[in-house]
C-alpha positions in Angstrom: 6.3 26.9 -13.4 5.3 30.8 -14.0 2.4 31.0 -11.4 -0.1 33.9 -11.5 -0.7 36.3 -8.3 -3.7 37.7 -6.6 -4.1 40.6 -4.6 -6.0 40.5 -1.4 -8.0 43.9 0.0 -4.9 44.6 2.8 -2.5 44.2 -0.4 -1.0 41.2 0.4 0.3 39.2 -2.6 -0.8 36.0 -2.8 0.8 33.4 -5.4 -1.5 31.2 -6.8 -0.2 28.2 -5.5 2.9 27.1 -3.4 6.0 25.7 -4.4 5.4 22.5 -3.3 3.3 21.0 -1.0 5.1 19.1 2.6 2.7 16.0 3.8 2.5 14.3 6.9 1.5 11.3 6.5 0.3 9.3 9.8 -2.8 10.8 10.8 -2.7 13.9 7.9 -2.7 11.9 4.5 -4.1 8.5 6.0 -5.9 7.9 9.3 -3.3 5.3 10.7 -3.1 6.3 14.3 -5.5 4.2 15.4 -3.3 1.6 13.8 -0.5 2.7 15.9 -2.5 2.6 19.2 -4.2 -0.7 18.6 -0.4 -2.3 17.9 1.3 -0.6 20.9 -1.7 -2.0 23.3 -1.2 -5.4 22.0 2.7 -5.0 22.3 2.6 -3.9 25.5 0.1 -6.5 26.9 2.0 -9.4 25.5 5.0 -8.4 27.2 3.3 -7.7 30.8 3.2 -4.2 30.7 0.5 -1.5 31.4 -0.5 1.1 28.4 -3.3 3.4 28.3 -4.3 6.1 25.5 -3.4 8.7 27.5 0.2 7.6 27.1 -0.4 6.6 23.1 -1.5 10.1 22.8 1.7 11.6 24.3 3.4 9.5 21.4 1.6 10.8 18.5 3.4 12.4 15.8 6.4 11.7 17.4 10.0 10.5 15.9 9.4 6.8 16.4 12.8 6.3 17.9 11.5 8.8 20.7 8.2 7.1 20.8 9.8 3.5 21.4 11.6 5.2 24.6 8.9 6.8 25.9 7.0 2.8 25.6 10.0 1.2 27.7 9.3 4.1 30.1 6.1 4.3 30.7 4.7 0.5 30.3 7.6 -1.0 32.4 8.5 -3.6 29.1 12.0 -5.1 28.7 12.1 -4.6 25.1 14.6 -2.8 23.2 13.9 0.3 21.1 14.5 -1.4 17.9 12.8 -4.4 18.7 9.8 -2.3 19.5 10.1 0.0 15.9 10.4 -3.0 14.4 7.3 -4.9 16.3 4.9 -1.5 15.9 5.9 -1.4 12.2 5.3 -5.0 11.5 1.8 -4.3 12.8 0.9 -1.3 11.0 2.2 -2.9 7.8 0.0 -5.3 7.9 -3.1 -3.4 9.1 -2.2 -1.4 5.6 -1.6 -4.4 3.7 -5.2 -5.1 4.4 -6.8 -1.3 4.2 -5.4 2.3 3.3 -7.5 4.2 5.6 -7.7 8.0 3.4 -8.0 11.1 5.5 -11.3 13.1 3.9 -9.9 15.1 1.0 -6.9 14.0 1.1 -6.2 12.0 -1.9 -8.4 14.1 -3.3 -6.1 17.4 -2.8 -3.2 15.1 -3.4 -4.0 13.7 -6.8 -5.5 17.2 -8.0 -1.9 18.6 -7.1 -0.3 16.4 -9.5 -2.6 17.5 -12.1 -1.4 21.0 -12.0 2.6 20.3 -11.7 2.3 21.2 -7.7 5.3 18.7 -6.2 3.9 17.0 -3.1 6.9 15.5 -0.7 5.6 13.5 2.2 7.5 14.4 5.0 7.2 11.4 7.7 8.4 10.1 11.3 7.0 7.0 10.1 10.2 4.8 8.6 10.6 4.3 4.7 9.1 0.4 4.9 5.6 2.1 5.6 5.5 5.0 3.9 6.5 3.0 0.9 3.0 0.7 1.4 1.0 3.7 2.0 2.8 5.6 -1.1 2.5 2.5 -3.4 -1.5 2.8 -3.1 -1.1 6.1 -4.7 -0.4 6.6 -8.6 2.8 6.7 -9.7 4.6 9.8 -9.2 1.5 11.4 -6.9 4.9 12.0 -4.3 8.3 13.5 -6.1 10.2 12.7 -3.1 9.8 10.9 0.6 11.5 12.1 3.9 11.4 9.5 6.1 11.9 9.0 10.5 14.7 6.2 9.7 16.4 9.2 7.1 16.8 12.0 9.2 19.6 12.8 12.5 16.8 14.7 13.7 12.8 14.0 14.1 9.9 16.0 14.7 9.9 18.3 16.3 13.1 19.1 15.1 12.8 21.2 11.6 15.3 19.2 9.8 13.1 16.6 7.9 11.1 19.6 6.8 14.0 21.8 5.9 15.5 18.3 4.2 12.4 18.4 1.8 12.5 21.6 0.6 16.3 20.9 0.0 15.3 18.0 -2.4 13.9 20.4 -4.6 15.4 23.5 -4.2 13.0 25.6 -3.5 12.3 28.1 0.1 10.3 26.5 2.6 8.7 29.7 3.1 7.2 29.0 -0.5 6.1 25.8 0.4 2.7 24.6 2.8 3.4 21.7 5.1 0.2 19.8 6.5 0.2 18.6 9.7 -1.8 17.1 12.4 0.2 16.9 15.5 1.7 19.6 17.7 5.6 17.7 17.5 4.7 18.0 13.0 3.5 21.5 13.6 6.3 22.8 15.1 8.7 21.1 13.2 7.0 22.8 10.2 7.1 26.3 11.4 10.4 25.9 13.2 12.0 25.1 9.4 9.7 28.6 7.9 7.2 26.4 6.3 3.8 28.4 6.4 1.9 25.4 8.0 -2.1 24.3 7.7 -3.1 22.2 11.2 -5.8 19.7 11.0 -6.1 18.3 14.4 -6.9 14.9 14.5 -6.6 12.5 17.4 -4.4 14.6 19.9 -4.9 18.6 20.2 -3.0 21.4 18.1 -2.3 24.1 20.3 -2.2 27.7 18.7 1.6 28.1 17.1 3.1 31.0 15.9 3.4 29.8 11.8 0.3 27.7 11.7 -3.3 28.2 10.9 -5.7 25.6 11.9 -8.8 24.2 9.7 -11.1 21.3 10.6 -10.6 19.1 7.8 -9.3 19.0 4.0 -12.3 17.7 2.6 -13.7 20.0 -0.3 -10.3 22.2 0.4 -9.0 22.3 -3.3 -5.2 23.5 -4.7 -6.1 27.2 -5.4 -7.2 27.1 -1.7 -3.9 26.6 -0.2 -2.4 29.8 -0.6 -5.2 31.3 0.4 -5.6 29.5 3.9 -2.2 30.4 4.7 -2.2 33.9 3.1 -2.5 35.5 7.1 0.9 33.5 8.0 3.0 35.0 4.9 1.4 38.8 5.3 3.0 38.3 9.4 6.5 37.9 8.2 
């Protein structure tokens, strides 16, 4: 795809839009960390153990392998770490089952890429059982590929599932945008070169070097992106 350029006043050259587009998913694309927290407090209480969301916040984003540890280590429960993935999933499946809870603009900005030949990959911690469900309420094809916690050596905020994505379709992460809404995605984005948009959510962003933070993505449309980002790629 040939794509135009713009010229900004301090002569930065702006493409018209990325390469591809690098989604988050949990808390980014669809508002399911309150899903998470609601499942890890009922977890937790059935087995006798104390949680708080202090400690769910420390989990967000997280890979979920890393997040089951830091459950067993904080709440004081004898399960396992897979039998904890596999109990948190089962919950959140079934809370998505019932409702796809959209983040404003979203699916909006999601759909509108796919319209105009923009690949979106959605780059998750969550494991592929979920982010099938989610995906599955989306048209066909809205996501070219899905990088999944379960599919990587390394999780957030390790850059490999974002530098995986750009891999799938050949292209520079540099040319890409992730989207993100937790520090641990934030900096797995910039860590791999991808120029990264934060929208905080339900734990802080702090300021990191390869990010720019907005408040939300409603009304944000695809010629907006490079634009948002166009500070990040005149730095390098």
């Amino acid at each position: 795809m040939t794509l135009s350029h713009t010229t900004e006043p301090d002569d930065v050259v702006v493409p018209a839009l990325p390469a591809a587009v690098l989604w988050d998913m949990d808390g980014t694309l669809v508002d399911t960390e309150p899903y998470w927290i609601q499942a890890e407090h009922e977890l937790v209480a059935e087995h006798g153990g104390e949680w708080n969301d202090e400690f769910a916040h420390q989990l967000v984003g997280n890979a979920l392998e890393v997040s089951a540890q830091l459950i067993i280590e904080k709440s004081g429960i004898t399960l396992t770490v897979p039998e904890i993935i596999d109990a948190l999933l089962g919950r959140v499946i079934a809370q998505v089952e019932r409702r796809v809870p959209w983040r404003p603009g979203a699916r909006e900005l999601l759909l509108e890429l796919g319209t105009l030949g923009v690949p979106s990959l959605l780059v998750t911690m969550s494991w592929r059982s979920l982010a099938d469900m989610v995906v599955g309420r989306l048209p066909e094809g809205a996501f070219e590929h899905l990088v999944t916690g379960d599919e990587v050596s390394h999780g957030k905020p390790h850059p490999e599932p974002y530098l995986a994505a750009a891999g799938l379709i050949g292209v520079d992460p540099a040319d890409c945008i992730a989207i993100e809404d937790s520090p641990s995605g934030v900096r797995s984005a910039t860590a791999a070169g991808v120029p990264t948009i934060a929208i905080p959510h339900v734990v802080p962003v702090p300021p990191i070097d390869g990010a720019v933070h907005i408040d939300t993505l409603a009304g944000v449309r695809a010629a907006d992106l490079t634009t948002i980002v166009a500070g990040l790629r005149s730095s390098r």
